[in-house]
C-alpha positions as CSV (number, residue, x, y, z in Angstrom):
1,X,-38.2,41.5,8.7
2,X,-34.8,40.7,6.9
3,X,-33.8,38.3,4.8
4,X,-33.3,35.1,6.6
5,X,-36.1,35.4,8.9
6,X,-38.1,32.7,10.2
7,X,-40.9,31.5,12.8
8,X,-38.4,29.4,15.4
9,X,-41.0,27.6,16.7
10,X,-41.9,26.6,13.1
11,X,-38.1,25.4,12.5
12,X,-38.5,23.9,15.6
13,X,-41.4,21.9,14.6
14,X,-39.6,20.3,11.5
15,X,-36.7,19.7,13.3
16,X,-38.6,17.6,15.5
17,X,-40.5,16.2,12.7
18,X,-37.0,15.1,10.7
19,X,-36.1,12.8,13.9
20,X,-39.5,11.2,13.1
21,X,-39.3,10.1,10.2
22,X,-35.3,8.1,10.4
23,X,-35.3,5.0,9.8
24,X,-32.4,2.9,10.8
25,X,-29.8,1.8,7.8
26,X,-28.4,-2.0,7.6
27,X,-25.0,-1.1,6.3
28,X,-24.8,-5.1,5.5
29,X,-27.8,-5.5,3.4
30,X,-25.6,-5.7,0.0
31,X,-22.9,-7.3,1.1
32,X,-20.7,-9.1,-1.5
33,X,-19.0,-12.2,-1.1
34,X,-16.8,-12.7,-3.9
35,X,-14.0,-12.3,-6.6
36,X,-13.3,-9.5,-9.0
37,X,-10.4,-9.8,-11.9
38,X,-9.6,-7.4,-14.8
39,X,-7.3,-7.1,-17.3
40,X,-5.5,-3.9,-18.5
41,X,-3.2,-3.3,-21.0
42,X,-2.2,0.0,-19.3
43,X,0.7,-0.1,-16.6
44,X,0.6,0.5,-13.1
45,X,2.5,3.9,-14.2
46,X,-0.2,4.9,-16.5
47,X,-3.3,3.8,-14.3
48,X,-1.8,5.8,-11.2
49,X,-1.1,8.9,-13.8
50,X,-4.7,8.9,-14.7
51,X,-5.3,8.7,-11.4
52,X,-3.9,12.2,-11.0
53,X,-5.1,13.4,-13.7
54,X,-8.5,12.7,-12.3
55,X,-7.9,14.0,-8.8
56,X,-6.5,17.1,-10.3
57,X,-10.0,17.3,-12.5
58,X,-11.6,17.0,-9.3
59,X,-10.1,19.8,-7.4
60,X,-10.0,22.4,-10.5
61,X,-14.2,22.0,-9.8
């Protein structure tokens, strides 16, 4: 037996006994109606440089 092996009809079983268990989601149960206002003393220059800064970050990981 080599690594990786496995009883299909065991991985069958589950499988079948995921689809059981889903429940369906209500994607508008937190909805938001509403404002949302900040202030910044950074400029749209600076926010958008963090921005990249960030996204860089994020694909160095």
């Amino acid at each position: 037996m080599g690594f990786g092996s496995y009883d299909e009809s065991e991985q069958q079983q589950q499988a079948a006994d995921d689809e059981d268990d889903v429940e369906a989601v209500n994607v508008h149960q937190n909805d938001h109606d509403g404002e949302m206002s900040f202030e910044s003393d950074a400029s749209t220059d600076e926010l958008v440089s963090q921005l990249g800064a960030m996204k860089d970050d994020e694909d160095d990981e």
